[in-house]
KEDO-866577 format. One record per atom (N, C-alpha, C, O): x, y, z; atom name; residue number from 1; residue in one letter. Coordinates in pm, whole numbers, plus 50000, padded with zeros to 5 digits. Example, Ala and Ser with C-alpha at 12.3 -4.5 7.8 and 13.67 -1.06 7.14 Angstrom:
2
       u       v       w   guke   fimi   lose
   51319   49431   50780      N      1      a
   51230   49550   50780     CA      1      a
   51320   49670   50780      C      1      a
   51424   49668   50846      O      1      a
   51285   49775   50708      N      2      s
   51367   49894   50714     CA      2      s
   51290   50003   50787      C      2      s
   51341   50114   50804      O      2      s
end
This chain:
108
       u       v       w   guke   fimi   lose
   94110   32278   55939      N      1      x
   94155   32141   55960     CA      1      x
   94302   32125   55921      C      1      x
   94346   32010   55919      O      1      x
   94365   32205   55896      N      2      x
   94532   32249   55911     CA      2      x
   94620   32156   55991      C      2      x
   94729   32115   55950      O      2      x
   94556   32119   56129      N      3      x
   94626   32045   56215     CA      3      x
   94610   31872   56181      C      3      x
   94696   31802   56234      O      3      x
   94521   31811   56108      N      4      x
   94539   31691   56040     CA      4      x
   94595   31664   55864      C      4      x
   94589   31564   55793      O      4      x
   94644   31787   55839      N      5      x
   94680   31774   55719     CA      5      x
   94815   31687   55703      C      5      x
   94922   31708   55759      O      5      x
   94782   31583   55612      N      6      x
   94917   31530   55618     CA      6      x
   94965   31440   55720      C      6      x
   95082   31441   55758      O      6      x
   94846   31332   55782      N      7      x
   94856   31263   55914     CA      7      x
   94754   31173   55879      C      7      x
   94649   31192   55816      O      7      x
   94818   31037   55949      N      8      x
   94735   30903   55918     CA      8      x
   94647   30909   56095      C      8      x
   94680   30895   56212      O      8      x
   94542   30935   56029      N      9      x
   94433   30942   56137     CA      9      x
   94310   30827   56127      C      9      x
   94305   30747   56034      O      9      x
   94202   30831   56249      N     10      x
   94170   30729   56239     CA     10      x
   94004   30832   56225      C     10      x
   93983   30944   56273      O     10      x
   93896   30734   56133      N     11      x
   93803   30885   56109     CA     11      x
   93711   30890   56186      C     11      x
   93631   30983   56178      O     11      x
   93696   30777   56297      N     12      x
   93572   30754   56398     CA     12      x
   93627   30888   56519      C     12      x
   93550   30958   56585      O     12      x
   93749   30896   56520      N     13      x
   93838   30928   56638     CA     13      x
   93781   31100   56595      C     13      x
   93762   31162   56700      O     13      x
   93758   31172   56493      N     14      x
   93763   31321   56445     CA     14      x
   93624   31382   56462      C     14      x
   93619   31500   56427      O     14      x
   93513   31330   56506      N     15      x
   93392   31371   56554     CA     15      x
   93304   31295   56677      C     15      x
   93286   31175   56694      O     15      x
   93278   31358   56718      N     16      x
   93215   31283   56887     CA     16      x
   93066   31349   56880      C     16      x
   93023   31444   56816      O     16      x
   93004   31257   56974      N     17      x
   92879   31255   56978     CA     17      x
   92870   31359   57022      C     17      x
   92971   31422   57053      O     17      x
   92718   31419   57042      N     18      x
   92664   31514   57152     CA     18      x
   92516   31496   57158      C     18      x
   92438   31487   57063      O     18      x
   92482   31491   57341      N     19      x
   92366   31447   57311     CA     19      x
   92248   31540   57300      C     19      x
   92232   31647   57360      O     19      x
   92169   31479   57212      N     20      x
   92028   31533   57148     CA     20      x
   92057   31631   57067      C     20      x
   91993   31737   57062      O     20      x
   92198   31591   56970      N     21      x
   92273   31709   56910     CA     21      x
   92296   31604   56775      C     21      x
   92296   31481   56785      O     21      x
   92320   31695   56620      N     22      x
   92410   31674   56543     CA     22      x
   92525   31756   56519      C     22      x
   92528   31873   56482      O     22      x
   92601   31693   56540      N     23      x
   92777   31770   56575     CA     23      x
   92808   31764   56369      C     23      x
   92777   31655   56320      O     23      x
   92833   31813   56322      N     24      x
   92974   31832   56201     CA     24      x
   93078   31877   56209      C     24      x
   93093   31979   56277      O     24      x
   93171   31825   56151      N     25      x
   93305   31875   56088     CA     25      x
   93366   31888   56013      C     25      x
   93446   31797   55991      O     25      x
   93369   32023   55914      N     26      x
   93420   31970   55765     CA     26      x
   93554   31964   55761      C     26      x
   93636   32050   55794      O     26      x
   93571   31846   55714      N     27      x
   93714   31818   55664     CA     27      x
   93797   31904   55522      C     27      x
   93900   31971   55522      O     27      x
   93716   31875   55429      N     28      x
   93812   31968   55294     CA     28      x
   93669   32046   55237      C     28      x
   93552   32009   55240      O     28      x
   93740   32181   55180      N     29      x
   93592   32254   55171     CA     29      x
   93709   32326   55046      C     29      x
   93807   32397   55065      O     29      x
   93649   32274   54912      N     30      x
   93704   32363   54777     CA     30      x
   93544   32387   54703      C     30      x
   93424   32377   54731      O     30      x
   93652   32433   54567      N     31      x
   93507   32511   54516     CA     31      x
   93389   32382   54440      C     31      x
   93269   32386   54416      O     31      x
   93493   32279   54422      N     32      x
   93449   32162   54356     CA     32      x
   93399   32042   54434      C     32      x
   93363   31931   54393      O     32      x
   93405   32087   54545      N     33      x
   93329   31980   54678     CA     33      x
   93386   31988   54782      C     33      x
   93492   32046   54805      O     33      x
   93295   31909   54879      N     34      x
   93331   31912   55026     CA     34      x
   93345   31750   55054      C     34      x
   93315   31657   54979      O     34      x
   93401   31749   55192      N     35      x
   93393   31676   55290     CA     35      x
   93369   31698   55415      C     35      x
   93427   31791   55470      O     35      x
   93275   31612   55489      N     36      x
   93233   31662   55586     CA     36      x
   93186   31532   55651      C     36      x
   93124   31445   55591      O     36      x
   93231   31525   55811      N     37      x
   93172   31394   55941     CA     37      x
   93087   31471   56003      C     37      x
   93097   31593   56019      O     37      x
   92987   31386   56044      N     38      x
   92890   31401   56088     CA     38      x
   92864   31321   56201      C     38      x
   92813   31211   56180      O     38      x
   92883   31346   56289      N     39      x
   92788   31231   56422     CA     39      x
   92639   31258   56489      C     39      x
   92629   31350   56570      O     39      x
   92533   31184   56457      N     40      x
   92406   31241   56508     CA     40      x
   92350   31116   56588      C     40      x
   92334   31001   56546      O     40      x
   92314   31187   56757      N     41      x
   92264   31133   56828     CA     41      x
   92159   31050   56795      C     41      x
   92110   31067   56683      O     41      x
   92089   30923   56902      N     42      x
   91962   30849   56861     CA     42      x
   91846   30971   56870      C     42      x
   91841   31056   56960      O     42      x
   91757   30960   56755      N     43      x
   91628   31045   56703     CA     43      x
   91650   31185   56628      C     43      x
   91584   31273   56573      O     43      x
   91764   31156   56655      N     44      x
   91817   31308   56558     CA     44      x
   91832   31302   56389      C     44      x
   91843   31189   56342      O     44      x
   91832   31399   56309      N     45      x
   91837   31393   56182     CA     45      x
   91811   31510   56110      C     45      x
   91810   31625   56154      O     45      x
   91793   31476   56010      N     46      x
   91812   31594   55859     CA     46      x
   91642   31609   55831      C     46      x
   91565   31513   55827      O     46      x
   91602   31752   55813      N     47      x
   91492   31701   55765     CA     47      x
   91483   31724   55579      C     47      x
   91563   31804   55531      O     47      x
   91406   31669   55506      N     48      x
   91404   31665   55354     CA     48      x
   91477   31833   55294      C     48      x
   91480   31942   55351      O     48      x
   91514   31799   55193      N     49      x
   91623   31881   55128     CA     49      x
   91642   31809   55045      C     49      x
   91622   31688   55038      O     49      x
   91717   31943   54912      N     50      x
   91761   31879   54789     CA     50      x
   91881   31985   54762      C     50      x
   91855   32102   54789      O     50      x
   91974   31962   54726      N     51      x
   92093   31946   54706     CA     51      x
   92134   31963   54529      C     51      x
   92092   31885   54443      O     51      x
   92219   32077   54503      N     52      x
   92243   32077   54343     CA     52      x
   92323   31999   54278      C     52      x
   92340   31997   54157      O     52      x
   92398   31903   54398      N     53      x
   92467   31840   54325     CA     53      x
   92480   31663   54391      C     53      x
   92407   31621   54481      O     53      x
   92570   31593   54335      N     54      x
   92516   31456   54395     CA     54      x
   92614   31432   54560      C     54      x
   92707   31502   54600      O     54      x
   92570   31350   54608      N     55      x
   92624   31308   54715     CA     55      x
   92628   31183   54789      C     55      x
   92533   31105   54793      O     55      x
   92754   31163   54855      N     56      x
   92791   31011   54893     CA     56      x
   92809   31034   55008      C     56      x
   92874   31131   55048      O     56      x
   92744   30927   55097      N     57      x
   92779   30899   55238     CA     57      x
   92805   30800   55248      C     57      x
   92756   30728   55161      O     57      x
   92885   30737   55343      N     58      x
   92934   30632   55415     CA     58      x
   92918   30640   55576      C     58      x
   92960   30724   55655      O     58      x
   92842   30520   55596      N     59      x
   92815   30519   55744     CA     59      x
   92946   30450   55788      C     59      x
   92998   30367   55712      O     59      x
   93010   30483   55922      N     60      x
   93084   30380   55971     CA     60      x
   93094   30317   56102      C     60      x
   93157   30223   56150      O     60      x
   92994   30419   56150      N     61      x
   92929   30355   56272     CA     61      x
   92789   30396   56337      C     61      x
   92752   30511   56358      O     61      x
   92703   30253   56372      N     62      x
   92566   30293   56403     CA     62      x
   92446   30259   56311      C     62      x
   92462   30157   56245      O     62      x
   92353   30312   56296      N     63      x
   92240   30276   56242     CA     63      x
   92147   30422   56214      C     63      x
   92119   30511   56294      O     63      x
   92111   30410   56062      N     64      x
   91997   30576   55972     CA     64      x
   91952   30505   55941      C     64      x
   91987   30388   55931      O     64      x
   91808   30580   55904      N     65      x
   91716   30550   55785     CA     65      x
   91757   30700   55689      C     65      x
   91762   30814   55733      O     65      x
   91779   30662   55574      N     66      x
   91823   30740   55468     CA     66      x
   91721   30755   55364      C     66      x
   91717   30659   55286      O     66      x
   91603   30885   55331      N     67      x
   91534   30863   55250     CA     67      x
   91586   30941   55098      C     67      x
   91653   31044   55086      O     67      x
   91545   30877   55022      N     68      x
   91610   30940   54860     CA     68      x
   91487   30959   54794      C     68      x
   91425   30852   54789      O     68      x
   91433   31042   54748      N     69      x
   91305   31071   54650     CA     69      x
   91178   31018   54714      C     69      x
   91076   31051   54654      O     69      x
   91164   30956   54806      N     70      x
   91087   30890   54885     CA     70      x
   91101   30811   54937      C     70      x
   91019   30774   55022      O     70      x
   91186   30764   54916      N     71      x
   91220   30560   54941     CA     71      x
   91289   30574   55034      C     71      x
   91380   30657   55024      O     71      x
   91275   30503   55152      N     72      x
   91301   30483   55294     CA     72      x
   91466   30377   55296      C     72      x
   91447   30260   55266      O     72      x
   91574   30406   55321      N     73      x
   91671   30289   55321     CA     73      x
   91762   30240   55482      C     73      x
   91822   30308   55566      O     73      x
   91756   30206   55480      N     74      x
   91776   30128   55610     CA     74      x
   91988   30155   55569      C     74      x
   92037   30142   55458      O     74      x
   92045   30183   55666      N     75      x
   92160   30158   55645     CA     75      x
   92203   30190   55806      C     75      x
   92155   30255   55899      O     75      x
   92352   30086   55777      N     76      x
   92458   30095   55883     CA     76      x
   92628   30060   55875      C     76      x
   92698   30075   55775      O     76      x
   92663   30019   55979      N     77      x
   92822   30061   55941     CA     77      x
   92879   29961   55825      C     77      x
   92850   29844   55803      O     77      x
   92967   30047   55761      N     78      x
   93006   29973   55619     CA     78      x
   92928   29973   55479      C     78      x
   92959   29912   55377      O     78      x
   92785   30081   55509      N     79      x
   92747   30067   55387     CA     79      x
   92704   30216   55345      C     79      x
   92658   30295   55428      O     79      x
   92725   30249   55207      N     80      x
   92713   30379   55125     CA     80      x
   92576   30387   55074      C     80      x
   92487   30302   55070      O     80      x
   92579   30508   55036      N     81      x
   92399   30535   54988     CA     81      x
   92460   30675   54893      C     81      x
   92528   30760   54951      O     81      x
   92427   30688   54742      N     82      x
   92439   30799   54672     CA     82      x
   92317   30864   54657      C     82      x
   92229   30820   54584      O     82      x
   92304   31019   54754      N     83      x
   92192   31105   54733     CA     83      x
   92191   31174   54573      C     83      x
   92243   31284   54590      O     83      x
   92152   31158   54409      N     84      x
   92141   31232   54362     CA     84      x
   92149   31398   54374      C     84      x
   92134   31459   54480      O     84      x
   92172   31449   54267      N     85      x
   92166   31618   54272     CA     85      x
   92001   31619   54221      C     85      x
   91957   31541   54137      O     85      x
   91929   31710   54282      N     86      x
   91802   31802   54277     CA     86      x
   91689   31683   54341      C     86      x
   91568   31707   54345      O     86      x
   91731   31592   54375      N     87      x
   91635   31462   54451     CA     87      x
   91608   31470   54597      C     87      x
   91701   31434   54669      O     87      x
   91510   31505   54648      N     88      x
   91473   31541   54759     CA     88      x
   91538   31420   54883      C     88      x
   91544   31299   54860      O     88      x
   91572   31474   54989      N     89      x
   91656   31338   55076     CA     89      x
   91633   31381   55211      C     89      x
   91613   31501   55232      O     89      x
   91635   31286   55321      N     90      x
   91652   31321   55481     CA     90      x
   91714   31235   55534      C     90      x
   91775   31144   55478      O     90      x
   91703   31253   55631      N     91      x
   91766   31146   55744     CA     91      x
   91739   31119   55880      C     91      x
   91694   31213   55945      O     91      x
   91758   31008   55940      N     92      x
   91720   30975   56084     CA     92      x
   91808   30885   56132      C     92      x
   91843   30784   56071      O     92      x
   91854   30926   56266      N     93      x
   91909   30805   56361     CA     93      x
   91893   30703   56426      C     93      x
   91900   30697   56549      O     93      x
   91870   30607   56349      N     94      x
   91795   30480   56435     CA     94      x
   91831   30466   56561      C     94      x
   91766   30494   56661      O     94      x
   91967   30411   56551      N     95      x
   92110   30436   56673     CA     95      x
   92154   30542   56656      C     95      x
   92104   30616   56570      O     95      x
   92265   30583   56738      N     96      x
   92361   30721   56704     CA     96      x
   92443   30678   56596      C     96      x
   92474   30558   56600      O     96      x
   92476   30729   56523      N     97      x
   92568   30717   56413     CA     97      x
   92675   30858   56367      C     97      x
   92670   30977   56397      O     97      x
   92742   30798   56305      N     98      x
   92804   30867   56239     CA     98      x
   92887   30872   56082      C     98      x
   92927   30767   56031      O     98      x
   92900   30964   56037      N     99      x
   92892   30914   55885     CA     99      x
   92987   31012   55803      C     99      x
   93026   31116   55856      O     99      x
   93024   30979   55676      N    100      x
   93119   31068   55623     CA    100      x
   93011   31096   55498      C    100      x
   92931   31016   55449      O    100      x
   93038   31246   55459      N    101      x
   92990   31322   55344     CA    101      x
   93053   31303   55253      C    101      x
   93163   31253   55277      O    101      x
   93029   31323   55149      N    102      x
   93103   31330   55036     CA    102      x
   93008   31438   54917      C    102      x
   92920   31368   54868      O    102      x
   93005   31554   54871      N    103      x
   92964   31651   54804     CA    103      x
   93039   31690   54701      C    103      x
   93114   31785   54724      O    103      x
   93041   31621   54539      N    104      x
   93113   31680   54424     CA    104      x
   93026   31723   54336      C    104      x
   92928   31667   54288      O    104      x
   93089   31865   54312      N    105      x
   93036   31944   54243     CA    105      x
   93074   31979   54114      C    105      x
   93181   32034   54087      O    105      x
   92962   31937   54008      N    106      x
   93018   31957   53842     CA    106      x
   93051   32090   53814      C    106      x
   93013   32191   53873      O    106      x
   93136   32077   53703      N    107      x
   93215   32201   53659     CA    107      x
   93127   32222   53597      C    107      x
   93070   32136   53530      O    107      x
   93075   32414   53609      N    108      x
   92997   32454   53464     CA    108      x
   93043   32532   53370      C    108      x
   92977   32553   53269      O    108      x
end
């Protein structure tokens, strides 16, 4: 991602749909976390997983159901959801959406 370094970009504009597809793109990838967009078609999704460390998404366009330890959350554009570290999580596309990662990883 060399070629947006250092450029006022717009973040809907850096991942495109595909259909009956989830497309990614990681943006910054160090040893202490990532970033990463995501666009996933309608019915597409994550299935359950857990993760060692915590994590933030931001939807900014579209419509998920976001589950965290069990609990089902309804989200769409403009709103965040923090997946805990070792807490089981998935995901689904109500609408197509797309969403930004956020993955920080504690120092040991």
């Amino acid at each position: 991602m060399d070629d947006i370094i250092g450029q006022a970009l717009k973040l809907i504009d850096l991942v495109d749909y595909q259909k009956g597809s989830v497309v990614s793109k990681q943006i910054i990838k160090k040893n202490t976390g990532n970033v990463t967009l995501f666009a996933f078609d309608e019915g597409q999704g994550l299935s359950e997983h857990t993760a060692p460390f915590d994590a933030l998404v931001y939807i900014f366009e579209g419509e998920a159901e976001i589950f965290v330890d069990g609990k089902s959350n309804p989200v769409g554009s403009g709103n965040i959801i923090i997946m805990p570290a070792n807490k089981p999580h998935a995901l689904k596309a109500i609408k197509r959406f797309k969403m930004l990662l956020v993955m920080i990883k504690e120092k040991g």
